[in-house]
Every structure is written in structure tokens, then in C-alpha cells.
N, C-alpha and C positions, 0 to 999 in steps of 0.2 A: 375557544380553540383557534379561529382563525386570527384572533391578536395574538396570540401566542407566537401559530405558526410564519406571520409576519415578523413578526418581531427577531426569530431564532432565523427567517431567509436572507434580514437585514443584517444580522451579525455576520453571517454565510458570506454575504458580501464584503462587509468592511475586513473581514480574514484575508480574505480571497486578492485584496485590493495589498492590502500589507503587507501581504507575500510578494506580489509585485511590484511592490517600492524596495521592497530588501532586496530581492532578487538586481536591480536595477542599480541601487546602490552599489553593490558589489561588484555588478561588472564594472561601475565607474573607477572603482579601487584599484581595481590593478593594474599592471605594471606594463600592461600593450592592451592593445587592440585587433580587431582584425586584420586591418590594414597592416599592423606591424607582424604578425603573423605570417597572411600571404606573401610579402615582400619578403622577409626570414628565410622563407620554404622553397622560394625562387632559385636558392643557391648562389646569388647572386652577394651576398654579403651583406654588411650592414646596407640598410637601404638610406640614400641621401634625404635630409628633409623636404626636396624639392616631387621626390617620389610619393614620398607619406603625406607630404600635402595636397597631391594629386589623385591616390586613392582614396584618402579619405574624403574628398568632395566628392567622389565617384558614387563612395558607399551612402555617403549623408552620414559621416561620424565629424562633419564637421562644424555641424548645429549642435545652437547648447543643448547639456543636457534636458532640460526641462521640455523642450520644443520635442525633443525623439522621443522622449516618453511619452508625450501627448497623446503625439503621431501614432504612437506602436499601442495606445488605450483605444484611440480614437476607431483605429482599425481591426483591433481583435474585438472592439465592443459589436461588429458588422461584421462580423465573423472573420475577418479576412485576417489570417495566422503569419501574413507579411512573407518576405523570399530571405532564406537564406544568402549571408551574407560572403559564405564561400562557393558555394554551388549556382548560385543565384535561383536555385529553384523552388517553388513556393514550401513552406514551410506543413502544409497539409499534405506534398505530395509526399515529401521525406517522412511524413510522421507516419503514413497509411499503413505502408506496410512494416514498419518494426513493430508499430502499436499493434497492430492484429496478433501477432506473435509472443506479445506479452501480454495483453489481455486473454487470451489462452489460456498461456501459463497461469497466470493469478487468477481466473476462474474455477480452473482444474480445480488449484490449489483451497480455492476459499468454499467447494463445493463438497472436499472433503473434512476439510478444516473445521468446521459447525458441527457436523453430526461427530466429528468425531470427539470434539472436546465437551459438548454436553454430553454425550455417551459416558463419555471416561471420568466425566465431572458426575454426573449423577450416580453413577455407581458407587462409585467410590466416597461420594456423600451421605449417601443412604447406611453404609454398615461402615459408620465413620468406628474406625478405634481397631478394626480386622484388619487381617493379612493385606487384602483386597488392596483397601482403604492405605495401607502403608505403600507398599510396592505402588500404587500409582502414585503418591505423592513426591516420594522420593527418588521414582525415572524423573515424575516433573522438573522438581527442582533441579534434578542433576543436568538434564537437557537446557533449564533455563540457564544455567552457570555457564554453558560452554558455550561457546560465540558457534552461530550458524554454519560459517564458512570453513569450522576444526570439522563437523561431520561431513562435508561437500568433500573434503582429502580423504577422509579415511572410506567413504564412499565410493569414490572412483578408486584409493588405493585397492580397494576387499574386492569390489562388485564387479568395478569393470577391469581393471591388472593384473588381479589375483587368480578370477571367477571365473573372468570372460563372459559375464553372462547380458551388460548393459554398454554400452559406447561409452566410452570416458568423455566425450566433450559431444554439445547436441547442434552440430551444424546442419544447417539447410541449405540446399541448393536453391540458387536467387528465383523468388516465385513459387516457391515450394511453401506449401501449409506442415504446421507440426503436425496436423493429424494425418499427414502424408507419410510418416515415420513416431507415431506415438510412442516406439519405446528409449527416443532422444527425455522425453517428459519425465521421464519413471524419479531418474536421481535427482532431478531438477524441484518433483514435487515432494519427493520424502525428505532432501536435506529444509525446504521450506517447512514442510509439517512441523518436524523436529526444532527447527529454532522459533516457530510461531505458536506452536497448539499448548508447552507448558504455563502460561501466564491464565488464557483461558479455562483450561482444565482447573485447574488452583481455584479458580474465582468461583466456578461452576461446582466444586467441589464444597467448598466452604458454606455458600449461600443452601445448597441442598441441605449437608452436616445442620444447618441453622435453622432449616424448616419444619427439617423431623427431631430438630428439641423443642420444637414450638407449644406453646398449650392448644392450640389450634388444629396439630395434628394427632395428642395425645387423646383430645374430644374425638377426634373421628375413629382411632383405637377403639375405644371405649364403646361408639355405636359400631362396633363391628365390621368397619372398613377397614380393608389394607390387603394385602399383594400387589395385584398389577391396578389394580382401580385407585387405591390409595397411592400410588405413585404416578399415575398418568394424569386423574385429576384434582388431587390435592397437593402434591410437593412439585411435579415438574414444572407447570406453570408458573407457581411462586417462587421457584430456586429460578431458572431460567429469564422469568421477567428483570429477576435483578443482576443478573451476566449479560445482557443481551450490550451495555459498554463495554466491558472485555471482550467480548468478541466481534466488536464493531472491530475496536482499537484495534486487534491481531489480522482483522482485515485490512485496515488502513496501513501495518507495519508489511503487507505485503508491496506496497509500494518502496521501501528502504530494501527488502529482504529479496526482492527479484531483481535489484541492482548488484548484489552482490553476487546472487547466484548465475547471473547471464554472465555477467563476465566470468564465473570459476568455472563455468561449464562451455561458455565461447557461445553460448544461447544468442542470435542472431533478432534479440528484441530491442526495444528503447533503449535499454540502458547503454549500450556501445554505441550508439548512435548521439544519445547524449553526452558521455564522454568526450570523443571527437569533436560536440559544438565547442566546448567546454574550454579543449585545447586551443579550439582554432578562433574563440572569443568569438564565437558567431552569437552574438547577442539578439536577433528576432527566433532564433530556432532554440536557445535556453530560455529562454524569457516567457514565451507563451507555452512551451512543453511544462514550466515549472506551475504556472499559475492553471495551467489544465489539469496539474497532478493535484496541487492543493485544492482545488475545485472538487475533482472526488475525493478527496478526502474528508474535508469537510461537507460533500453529500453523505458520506455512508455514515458520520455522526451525527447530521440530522434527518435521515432513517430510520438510525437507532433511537435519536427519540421520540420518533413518532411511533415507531415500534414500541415501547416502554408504554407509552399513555395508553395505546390502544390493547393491551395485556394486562395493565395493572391498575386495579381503581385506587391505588392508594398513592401511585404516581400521579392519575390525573386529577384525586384530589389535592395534593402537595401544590400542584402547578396550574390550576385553575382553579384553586378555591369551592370544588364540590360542582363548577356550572359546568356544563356539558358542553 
């Protein structure tokens, strides 16, 4: 187990490191820089070369590549997240508070997200071929077909322009916590539900459908188990241990799915914040926000598989060869 778990923290790593060489690359690619940016914005006009080679010694964009990448490993390996390179402020202060405000969000969201897609998955697995079992499959798939951000419109058009019943856009005042106005949260976490919970449901559904054809569950029929005892601890477990990647994965798609919805809702989290780096080519304030995002990302699917071994003996015999 522990070579194992070595071996899956080393990968964790070399992911985590190759997200920030892509990342890094990319900003090499483009077409300006910071420096050409600020000077841009100045209103001042095209900026002279004598300018752009004056800020860019200012900012350190004037070392090769290799040497700033170094510099910017060397430092976030010591925790230090380096200073934006518009604001000059360090890149933990700016992350503080947007990051609170979207890990909220995506809490909120991934707290209801699990119970409710093994709910809707197990039900709906158990009396595979009925009513039930149809009507949930076919909201799924029809929710998975339509891109997240169609329901975030028709959302604010019905609920809050129609209805008047929720805020159309969920801003804060600077300093303010969401749970200072919890009902900013409401359409932010259902149009999330909706474009995240169909893939997991589906998965959770299937794997259930496949436990109770099992010869396995038809034996315990047969000794006279089944209602609520026959589904809590002979199918939920075995349907469930083998969804617990699907519903890693739809946690992890919360990181893409709360970029889209902060901006259609004006949600005052990471992702506007990151956008602005984005435009302004603040390369220490994309750079380590990205390789922080990929960092949990690749935590919560090696979570998931330590969650898997420790529910499944037929997982950790696959991956340990039977030794404990």
C-alpha cells in the first residue's frame, strides 16, 4: 500500500509540474507581455522600444526564459506565490479573497452534488427497465447534451426577470462573505448541479443496474434478503465503490464549470480575477493560480483512489496483488 501510494503522489507530481511547463509555455507564445500591456493602457500610444526595454528590466521579463521559470519553481516550491506583475501585490494577497468565495461556491456545490447523484443513480439502478428508471435517465442525458451556461440564461431569464424571486447576477460588496447574502448562491449552485450531476447519475445508475443482475445478488434473494438491508449492504456499496471516479471527475469539472458560471452570474470569485491576469499577461498570478488548480485536481483523483481500495477488496486486490 504504501509503494503504491508513493508511486500514484510521484505521478501527482510530475502532472502537476507539466501543467506548469504548458502553462509557461503559452505565455511564452503570445503576442505581448506585460510590459506591453501596462504601457498599451497608459493611453499613451504605441510604447517606444526604449520604454519596453525599460519596463521589462523593471518587471525581470528580461531574463531568458528558463532562468524565470526557475526563479518562479524555486519560489512557489517555498511557498512564496511571487507579486503580481500589475499590481505589484503579492499573488496570496490577491488570491485570498476571490479564492474564499469560490471555494464556497464549489463546496456548496460538490456537498450537494454526491448525495444527490448516488441518490438518483441508485434508484434508478435498482428498478432498472420502469418509469423511474426512464425519466431519470433521459432528464440525464438531456441535461448532459445542453452546455451548462443554456440553463444559467434561461435561469436568470424564468427565476430572477420573470419570477423575481432570486438576484439575477450575485455580487458582493468588497469584504462581504456569500454567506452574508446566501440567496446570491441559489442559481449559481443549481445551474452547476445541472450541467455536473448528469455524467455521475448515468455512471451510478448503470454500475447499481449491474449489481442487481449479479449472481451474487440473486444468492442473497434467494437467502431471503432484500428491501432496505439488501440495498444498503449488498448493492450500494458495490454499485457506489465503482462511481466513486465519476464523481471524483464531476468534482474536479467543478473547477472549468465555476469559471463559467462566476462570470454569467458576475460571482465575484477566481475566475474574474483570473481572467484580468489573463488579459493583463500577469504571468506570476496565472502561472501559480493554474498549477494550484491542477494540484487539486489531481488531489481529489488520488482521493478517489484511495477511496476505491479502501471500499473495494477486488480493487485492492487488482492493485496490490491480494497484500494488504
Amino acid at each position: 500500500m504504501i509503494r503504491y501510494i508513493a508511486r500514484r503522489l510521484g505521478a501527482a507530481v510530475l502532472v502537476v509540474f507539466v501543467v506548469g511547463v504548458i502553462v509557461f509555455c503559452l505565455f511564452e507564445v503570445l503576442d505581448s507581455d506585460a510590459a506591453v500591456v501596462t504601457l498599451t493602457r497608459s493611453g499613451g500610444g504605441d510604447p517606444s522600444p526604449e520604454q519596453l526595454a525599460a519596463l521589462r528590466a523593471e518587471l525581470g521579463l528580461d531574463r531568458p526564459a528558463v532562468v524565470r521559470f526557475a526563479e518562479w519553481q524555486f519560489a512557489f516550491l517555498h511557498g512564496d506565490l511571487g507579486d503580481s506583475l500589475i499590481s505589484g501585490r503579492p499573488v496570496r494577497d490577491v488570491l485570498s479573497g476571490r479564492l474564499v468565495n469560490s471555494v464556497t461556491l464549489a463546496f456548496l456545490t460538490a456537498a450537494l452534488l454526491i448525495p444527490l447523484a448516488i441518490a438518483l443513480g441508485t434508484v434508478a439502478g435498482a428498478r432498472a427497465g420502469s418509469l423511474l428508471d426512464r425519466v431519470v435517465s433521459m432528464s440525464a442525458i438531456a441535461a448532459e447534451s445542453v452546455p451548462s451556461f443554456v440553463f444559467g440564461v434561461l435561469l436568470v431569464a424564468t427565476v430572477s426577470l420573470s419570477l423575481h424571486l432570486l438576484p439575477a447576477v450575485s455580487l458582493l460588496p468588497t469584504g462581504a462573505s456569500a454567506w452574508d447574502r446566501p440567496e446570491i448562491l441559489v442559481l449559481p449552485v443549481i445551474c452547476l448541479l445541472i450541467g455536473l450531476s448528469p455524467h455521475p447519475v448515468r455512471m451510478v445508475r448503470a454500475q447499481t443496474a449491474e449489481v442487481m443482475a449479479s449472481h451474487y445478488i440473486r444468492t442473497a434473494r434467494l437467502n431471503g434478503i432484500g428491501g432496505m438491508r439488501l440495498m444498503l449492504r449488498h448493492v450500494a456499496p458495490n454499485a457506489i465503490s465503482a462511481s466513486i471516479h465519476p464523481l471524483a471527475g464531476s468534482v474536479v469539472g467543478l473547477i472549468g464549470g465555476i469559471a463559467v458560471v462566476e462570470t454569467l452570474f458576475s460571482y465575484p470569485g477566481l475566475s474574474q480575477e483570473l481572467l484580468r491576469a489573463v488579459a493583463a499577461r500577469d504571468f506570476p498570478f496565472v502561472q501559480s493560480t493554474a498549477v494550484l488548480l491542477a494540484a487539486v485536481g489531481v488531489a481529489v483523483y488520488l482521493v478517489a483512489d484511495l477511496a476505491t481500495l479502501l471500499v473495494s477488496p477486488r480493487a485492492r486486490h487488482s492493485v496490490l496483488g491480494g497484500r494488504g
